[in-house]
C-alpha positions as CSV (number, residue, x, y, z in Angstrom):
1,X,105.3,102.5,130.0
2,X,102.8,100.5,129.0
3,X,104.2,97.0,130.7
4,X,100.6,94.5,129.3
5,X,99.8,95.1,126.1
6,X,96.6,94.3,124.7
7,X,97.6,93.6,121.1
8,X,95.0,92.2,118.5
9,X,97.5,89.2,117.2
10,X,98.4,87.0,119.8
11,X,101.6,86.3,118.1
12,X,102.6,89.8,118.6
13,X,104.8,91.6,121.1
14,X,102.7,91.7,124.5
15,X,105.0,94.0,126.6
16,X,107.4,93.1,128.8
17,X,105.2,91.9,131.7
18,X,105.5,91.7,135.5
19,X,109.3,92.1,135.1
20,X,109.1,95.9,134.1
21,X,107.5,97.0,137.5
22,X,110.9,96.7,138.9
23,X,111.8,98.7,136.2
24,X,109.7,101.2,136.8
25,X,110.5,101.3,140.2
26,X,114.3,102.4,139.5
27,X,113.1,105.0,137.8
28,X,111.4,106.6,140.6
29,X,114.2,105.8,142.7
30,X,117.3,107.1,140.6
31,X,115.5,109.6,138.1
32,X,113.0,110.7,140.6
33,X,110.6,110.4,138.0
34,X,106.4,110.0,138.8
35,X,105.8,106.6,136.5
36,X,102.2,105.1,134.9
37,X,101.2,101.7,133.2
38,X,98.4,100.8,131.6
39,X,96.3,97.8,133.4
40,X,93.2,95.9,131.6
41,X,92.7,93.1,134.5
42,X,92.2,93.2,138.3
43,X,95.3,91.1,138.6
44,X,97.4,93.9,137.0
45,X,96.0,97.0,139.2
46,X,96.8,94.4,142.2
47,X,100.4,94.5,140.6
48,X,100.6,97.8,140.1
49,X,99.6,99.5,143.4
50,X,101.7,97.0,145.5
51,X,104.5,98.1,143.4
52,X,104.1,101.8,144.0
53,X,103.6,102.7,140.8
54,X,102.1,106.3,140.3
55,X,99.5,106.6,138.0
56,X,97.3,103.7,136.2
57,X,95.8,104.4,132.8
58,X,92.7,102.7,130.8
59,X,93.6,102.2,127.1
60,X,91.2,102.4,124.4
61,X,90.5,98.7,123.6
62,X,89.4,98.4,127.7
63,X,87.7,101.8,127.4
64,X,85.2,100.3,124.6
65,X,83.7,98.3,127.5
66,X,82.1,99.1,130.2
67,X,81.8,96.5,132.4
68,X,85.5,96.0,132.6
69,X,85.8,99.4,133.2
70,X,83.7,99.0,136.1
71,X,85.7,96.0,137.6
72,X,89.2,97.8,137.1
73,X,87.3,100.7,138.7
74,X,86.0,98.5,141.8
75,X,89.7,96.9,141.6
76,X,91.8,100.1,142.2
77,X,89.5,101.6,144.9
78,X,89.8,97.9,147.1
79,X,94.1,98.4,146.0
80,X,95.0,102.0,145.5
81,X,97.3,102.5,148.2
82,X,98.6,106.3,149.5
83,X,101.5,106.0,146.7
84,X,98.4,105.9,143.8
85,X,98.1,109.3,142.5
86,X,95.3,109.5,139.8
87,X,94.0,107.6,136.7
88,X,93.9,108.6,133.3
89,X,91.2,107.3,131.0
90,X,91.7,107.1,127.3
91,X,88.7,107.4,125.0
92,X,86.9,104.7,123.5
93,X,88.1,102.7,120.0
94,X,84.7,104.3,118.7
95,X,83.5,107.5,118.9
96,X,81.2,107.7,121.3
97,X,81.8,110.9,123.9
98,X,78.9,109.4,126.0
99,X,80.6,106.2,126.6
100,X,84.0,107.7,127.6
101,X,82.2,110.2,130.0
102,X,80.7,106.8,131.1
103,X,84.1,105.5,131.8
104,X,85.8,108.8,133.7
105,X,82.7,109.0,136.1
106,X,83.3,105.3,137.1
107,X,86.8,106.2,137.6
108,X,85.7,109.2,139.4
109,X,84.2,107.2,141.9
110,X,87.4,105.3,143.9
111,X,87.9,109.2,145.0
112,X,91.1,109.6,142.7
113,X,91.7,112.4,140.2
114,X,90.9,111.4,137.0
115,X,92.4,112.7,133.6
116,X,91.1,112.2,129.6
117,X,93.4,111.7,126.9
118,X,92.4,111.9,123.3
119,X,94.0,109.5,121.8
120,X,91.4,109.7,118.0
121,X,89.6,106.9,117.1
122,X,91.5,104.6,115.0
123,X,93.8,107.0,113.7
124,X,90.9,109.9,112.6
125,X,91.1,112.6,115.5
126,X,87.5,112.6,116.4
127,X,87.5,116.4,117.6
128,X,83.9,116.4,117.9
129,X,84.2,113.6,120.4
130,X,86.7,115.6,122.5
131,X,84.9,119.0,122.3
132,X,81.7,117.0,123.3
133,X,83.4,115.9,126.6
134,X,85.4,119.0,127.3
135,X,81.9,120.8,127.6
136,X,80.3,117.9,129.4
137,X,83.3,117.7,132.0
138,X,84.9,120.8,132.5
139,X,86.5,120.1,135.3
140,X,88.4,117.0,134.1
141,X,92.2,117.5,132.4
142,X,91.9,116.8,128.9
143,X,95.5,115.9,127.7
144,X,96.2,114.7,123.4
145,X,98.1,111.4,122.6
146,X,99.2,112.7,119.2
147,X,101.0,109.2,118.9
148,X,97.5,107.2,118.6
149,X,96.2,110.1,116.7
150,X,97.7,109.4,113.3
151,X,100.0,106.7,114.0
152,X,102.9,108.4,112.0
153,X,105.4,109.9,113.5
154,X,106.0,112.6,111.7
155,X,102.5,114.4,112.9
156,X,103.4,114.3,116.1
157,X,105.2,117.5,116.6
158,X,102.0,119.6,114.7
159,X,99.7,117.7,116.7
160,X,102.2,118.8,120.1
161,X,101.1,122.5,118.8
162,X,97.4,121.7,118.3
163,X,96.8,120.3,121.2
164,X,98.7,123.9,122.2
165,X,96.5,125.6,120.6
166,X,93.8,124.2,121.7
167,X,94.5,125.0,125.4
168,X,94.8,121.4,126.2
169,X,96.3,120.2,129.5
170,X,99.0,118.3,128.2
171,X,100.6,115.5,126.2
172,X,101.2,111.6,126.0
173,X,104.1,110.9,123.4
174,X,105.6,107.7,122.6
175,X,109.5,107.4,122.4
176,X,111.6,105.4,122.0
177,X,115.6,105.6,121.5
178,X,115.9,103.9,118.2
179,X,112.1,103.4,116.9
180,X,112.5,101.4,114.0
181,X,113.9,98.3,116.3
182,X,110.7,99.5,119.1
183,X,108.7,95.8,119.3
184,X,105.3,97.6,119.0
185,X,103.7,101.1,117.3
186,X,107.7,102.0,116.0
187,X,105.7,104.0,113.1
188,X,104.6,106.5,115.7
189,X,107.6,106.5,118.1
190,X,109.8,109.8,118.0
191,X,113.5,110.2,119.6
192,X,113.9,111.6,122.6
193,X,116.1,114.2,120.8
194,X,112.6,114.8,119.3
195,X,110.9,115.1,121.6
196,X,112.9,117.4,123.6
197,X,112.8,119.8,120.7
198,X,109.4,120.0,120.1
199,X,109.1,120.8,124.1
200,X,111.4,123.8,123.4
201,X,109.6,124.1,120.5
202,X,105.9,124.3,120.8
203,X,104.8,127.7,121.6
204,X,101.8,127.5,124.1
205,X,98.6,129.6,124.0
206,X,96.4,131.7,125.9
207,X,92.8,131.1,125.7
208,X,91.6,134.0,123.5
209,X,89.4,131.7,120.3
210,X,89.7,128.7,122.0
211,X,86.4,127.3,121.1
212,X,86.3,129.2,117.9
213,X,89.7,126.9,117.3
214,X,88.0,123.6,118.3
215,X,85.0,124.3,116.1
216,X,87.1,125.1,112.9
217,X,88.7,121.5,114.0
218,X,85.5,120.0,114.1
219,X,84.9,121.5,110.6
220,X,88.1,120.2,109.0
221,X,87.2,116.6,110.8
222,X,83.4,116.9,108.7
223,X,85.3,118.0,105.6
224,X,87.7,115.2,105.9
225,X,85.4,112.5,106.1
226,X,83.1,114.7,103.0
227,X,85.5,114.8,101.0
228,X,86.9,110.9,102.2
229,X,83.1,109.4,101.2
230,X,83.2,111.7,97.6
231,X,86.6,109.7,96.3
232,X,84.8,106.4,97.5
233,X,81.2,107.2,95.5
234,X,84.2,107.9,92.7
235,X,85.6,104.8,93.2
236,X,82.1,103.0,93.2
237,X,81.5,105.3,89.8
238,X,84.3,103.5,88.1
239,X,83.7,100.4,88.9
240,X,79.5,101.2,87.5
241,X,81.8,101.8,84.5
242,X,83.4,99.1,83.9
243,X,80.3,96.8,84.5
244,X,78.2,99.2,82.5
245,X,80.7,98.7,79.4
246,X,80.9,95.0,80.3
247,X,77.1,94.8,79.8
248,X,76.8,97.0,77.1
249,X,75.2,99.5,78.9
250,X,74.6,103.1,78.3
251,X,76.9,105.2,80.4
252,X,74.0,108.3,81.1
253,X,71.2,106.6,82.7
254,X,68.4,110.0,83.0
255,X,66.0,107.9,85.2
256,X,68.0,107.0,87.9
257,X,69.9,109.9,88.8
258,X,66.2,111.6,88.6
259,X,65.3,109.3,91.7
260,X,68.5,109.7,93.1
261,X,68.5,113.6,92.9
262,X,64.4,113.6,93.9
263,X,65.8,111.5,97.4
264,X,68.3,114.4,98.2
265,X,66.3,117.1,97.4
266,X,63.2,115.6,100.5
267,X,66.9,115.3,102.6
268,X,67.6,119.0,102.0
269,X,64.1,120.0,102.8
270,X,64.2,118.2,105.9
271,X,66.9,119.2,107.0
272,X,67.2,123.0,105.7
273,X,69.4,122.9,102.8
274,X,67.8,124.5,99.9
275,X,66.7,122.6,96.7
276,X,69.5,124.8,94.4
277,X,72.6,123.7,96.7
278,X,70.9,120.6,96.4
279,X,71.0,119.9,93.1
280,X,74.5,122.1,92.6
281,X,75.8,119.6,94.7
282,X,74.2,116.6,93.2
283,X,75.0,117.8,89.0
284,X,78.4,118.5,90.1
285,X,79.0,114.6,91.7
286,X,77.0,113.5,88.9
287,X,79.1,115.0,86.2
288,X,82.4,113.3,87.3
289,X,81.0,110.0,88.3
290,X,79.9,110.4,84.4
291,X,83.6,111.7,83.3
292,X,84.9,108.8,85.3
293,X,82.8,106.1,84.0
294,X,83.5,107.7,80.1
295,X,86.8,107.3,80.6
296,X,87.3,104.3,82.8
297,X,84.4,102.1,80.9
């Protein structure tokens, strides 16, 4: 449970506080249940690990910067106590493998296991990211938060299977008894009726094509954001359109989609694309964003 919540509005809901460690503690006591919380300052881990709590996790926003992530780290290994069982380190806000591997090492250092969770990168799943550090650190649990991933509830149980698929160590799923009335993230908060069945439900792998599988993810994530920056050169296109109609201005301008086209043909030759997908590539954008602008101007 995360009981601080580093929220971007400071009007908004900022967890429950101090008050859930006790909390937390019954549930250890009467569910026999291992229990985690995020922490961002020293004064929280000091909290934390006098209360007994299990495990202590870095979110995403504390993640982004180092420094902190060095003071939390100095903080637990002066306050873990025997009860302290590991940390788990979610990746940065950014994508930036480098930085997260940063982070676990630190962690690494007060002598506790450490685990990564993906948790995406501002709702786009940064698979390269991931793959990146699951080479670079092989012998750190990489666990999904399918949650933070999308933010949408409805992903989560095909994300549960990815992560499956993808020989993953495990999950961290939000839930929530009645979502919509959850104070924080309710979009991506399932049941726990939910959650148990995709438990039940989710059919795990052996390793046979597991890094074939996390390349064709990294493939769909490069499509996705190919295809994403095509609609927005549309979008761009139409509004050329409308300006060029505003100014009387010739739709078909020969000159500058030679310069343009000259520019991508010196990028394909430097970087081993040949000049015919080139300039496939290049009539075919330029074609719509003419259709567009024809019909749109």
């Amino acid at each position: 449970a995360g009981l601080w919540k580093p929220r971007t509005a400071p009007e908004s809901f900022q967890g429950i506080g101090d008050k859930g460690l006790e909390w937390l503690q019954r549930v250890q006591e009467e569910c026999g249940l291992e229990v985690a919380t995020e922490v961002a300052t020293v004064e929280q881990v000091e909290k934390a690990t006098k209360a007994g709590i299990d495990y202590l996790w870095i979110g995403a926003r504390t993640a982004a910067n180092p420094i902190q992530v060095q003071t939390l780290a100095d903080a637990i290994a002066r306050h873990a106590t025997h009860r302290l069982k590991g940390i788990w380190v979610k990746n940065p806000v950014n994508e930036d493998a480098a930085l997260w591997a940063g982070d676990i090492r630190r962690m690494q250092a007060t002598g506790l296991p450490v685990w990564a969770f993906h948790r995406g990168c501002e709702h786009r799943p940064c698979w390269a990211m991931a793959n990146l550090l699951r080479h670079e650190m092989k012998d750190v649990p990489l666990l999904l938060d399918p949650s933070h991933l999308t933010g949408d509830a409805q992903q989560v149980a095909t994300l549960c299977q990815t992560a499956a698929d993808l020989c993953m160590n495990g999950l961290m799923v939000e839930v929530h008894p009645t979502p919509a009335t959850a104070l924080s993230d309710s979009r991506q908060q399932i049941t726990p009726e939910t959650f148990l069945h995709i438990l039940q439900t989710t059919a795990i792998q052996d390793e046979q094509d597991t890094e074939l599988k996390w390349l064709r993810k990294e493939i769909d994530e490069a499509d996705d954001k190919l295809w994403d920056a095509i609609m927005q050169r549309m979008l761009v296109s139409e509004k050329i359109g409308a300006y060029k109609k505003l100014q009387d201005i010739a739709v078909i301008q020969p000159t500058r989609f030679q310069e343009i086209l000259s520019r991508r043909k010196q990028w394909g030759k430097a970087h081993g694309i040949s000049e015919p997908t080139v300039e496939a590539i290049m009539n075919a954008l330029h074609q719509e964003s003419i259709q567009r602008q024809t019909f749109l101007g």
